[in-house]
C-alpha positions in Angstrom: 193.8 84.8 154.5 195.6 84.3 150.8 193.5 83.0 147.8 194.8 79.1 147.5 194.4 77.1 144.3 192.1 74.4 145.0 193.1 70.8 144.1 191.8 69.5 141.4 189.1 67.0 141.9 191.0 64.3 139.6 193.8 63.2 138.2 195.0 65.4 134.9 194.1 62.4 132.8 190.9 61.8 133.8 189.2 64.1 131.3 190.2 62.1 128.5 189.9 62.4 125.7 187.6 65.0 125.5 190.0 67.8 127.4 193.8 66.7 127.5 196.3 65.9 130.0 198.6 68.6 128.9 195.6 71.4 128.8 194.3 70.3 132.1 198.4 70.8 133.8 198.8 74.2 131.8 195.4 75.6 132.9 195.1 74.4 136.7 198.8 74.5 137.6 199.9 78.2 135.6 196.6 79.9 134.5 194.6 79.3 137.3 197.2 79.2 139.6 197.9 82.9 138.3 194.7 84.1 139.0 195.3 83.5 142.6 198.7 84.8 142.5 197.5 88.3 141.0 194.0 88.9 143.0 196.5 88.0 146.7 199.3 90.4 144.9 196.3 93.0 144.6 194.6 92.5 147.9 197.8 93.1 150.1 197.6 96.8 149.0 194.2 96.4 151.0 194.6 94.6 153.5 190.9 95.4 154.9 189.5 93.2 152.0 191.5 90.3 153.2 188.5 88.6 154.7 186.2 88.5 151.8 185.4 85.8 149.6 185.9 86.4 145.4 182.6 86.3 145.3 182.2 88.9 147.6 184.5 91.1 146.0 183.1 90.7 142.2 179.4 91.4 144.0 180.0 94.6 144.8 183.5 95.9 142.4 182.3 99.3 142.9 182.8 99.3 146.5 186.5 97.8 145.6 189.5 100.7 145.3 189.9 101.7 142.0 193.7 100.7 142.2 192.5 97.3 142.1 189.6 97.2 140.5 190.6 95.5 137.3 192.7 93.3 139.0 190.4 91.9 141.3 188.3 92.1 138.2 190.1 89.6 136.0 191.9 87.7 138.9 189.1 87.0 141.4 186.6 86.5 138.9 189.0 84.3 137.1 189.7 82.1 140.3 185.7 81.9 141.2 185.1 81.0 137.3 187.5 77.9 137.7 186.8 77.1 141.3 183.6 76.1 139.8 184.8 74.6 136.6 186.9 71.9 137.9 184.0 70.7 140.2 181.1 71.0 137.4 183.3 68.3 135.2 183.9 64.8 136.4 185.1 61.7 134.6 182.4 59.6 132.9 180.3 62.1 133.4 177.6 63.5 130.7 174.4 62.4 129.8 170.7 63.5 130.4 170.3 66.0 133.3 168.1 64.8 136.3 166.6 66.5 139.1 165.9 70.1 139.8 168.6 71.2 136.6 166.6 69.0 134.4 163.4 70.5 135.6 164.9 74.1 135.1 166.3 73.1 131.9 162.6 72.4 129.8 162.0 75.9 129.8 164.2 76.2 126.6 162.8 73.2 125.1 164.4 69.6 124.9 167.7 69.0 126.3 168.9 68.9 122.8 167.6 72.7 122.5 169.3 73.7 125.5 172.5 72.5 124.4 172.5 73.8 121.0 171.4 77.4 122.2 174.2 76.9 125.2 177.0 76.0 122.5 175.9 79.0 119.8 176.5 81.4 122.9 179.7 80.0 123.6 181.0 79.4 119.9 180.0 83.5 118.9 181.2 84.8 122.0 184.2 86.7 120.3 187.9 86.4 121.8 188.2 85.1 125.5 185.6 84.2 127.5 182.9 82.3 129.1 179.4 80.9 128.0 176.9 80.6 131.4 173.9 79.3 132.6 173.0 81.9 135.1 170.1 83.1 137.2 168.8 85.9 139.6 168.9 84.8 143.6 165.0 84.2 144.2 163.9 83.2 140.2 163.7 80.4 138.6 164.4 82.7 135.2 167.7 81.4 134.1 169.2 82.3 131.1 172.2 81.5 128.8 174.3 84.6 128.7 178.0 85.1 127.5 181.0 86.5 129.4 183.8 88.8 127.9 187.6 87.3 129.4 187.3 86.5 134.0 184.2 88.6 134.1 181.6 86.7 136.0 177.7 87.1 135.8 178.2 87.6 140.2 179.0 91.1 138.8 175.9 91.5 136.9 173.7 90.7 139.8 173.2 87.0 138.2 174.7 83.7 139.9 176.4 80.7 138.0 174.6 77.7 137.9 177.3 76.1 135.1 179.8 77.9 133.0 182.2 76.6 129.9 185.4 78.1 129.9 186.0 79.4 125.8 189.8 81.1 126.0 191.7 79.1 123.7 193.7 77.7 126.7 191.2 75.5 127.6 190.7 73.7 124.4 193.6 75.3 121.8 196.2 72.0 122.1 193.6 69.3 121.3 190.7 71.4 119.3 192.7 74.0 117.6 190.3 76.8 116.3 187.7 74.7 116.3 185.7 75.3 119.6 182.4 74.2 118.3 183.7 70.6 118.4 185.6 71.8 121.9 181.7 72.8 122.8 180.0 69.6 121.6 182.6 67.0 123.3 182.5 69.2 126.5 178.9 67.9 127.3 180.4 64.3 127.9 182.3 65.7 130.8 179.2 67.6 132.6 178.7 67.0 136.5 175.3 66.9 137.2 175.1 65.9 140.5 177.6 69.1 141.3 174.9 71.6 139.3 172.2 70.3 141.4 174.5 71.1 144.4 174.9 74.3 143.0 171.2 74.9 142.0 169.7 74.2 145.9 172.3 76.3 147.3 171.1 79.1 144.8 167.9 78.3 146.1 168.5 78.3 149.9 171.0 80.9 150.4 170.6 82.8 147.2 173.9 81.8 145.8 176.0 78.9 144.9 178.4 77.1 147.0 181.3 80.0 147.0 184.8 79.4 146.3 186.2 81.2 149.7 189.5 80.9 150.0 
């Protein structure tokens, strides 16, 4: 049971013009589609871990060989990252949060609040990396944390409601250096809908909808 790169839910275009069609072919088709390549090249020294999930396996990296470690590391947590990113984004999406994430969300003031305090942990998180909303299974305590490179908050005992991707290969041909602009546009994009999927599935099972295979 190989890792597969999932489809992407649209066309490469369809992000436009906040995230290009060029970006969106470079990082589905060869960085994403590397991910999977590496954690499957990594797993087949261990065949016994063939049945579990990424998420599984970036719960519990201690209990993962130490041969592997860093690869299932940066390559599972890097295909569970963008299993979730594609679906969190949608064309013509954006706009106020509603429902449960909106409810969640007043706890760090206006929407407005949220977003600036989200974008400030993306724009200082230095080099590669991720910016998260994330909580523990069981608590309505989320908090905005940062992520060095693949690593995901699963590892940390915390569960991804929403994540921005912040390696320059998601924003670099269009944005440049200037990810805080990459940041800002990013929230036109936003899937709520998805995050409330996400959200009642962290509620009921304790986790998010998993990537799997």
């Amino acid at each position: 049971m190989a890792f597969e790169l999932p489809p992407l839910p649209y066309d490469y275009s369809a992000l436009e013009p906040v995230i290009d069609t060029q970006t969106m072919k470079l990082h589905h088709d060869m960085h994403h589609a590397a991910y999977v390549k590496n954690a499957n090249a990594a797993l087949e020294k261990h065949p016994s871990l063939a049945s579990k999930s990424a998420e599984e396996l970036l719960r519990d990296l201690n209990a993962v060989p130490e041969d592997i470690r860093t690869a299932i590391r940066n390559n599972a947590g890097g295909h569970s990252n963008h299993s979730m990113f594609w679906k969190i984004m949608k064309p013509g999406g954006g706009g106020n949060p509603t429902g449960a994430i909106a409810d969640l969300l007043k706890k760090f003031g206006s929407f407005d609040d949220f977003k600036t305090k989200f974008n400030d942990a993306g724009a200082k998180q230095f080099g590669s990396g991720w910016v998260w909303l994330a909580a523990k299974p069981g608590s309505n305590d989320a908090q905005i944390i940062s992520t060095p490179n693949q690593d995901s908050p699963i590892s940390q005992g915390l569960f991804p409601i929403f994540g921005n991707d912040v390696w320059e290969h998601a924003y670099y041909l269009k944005y440049n250096n200037r990810r805080p602009e990459y940041l800002a546009a990013w929230w036109n994009l936003i899937h709520w809908d998805e995050i409330n999927k996400r959200l009642a599935s962290l509620k009921q099972h304790g986790e998010p909808a998993m990537s799997h295979r």
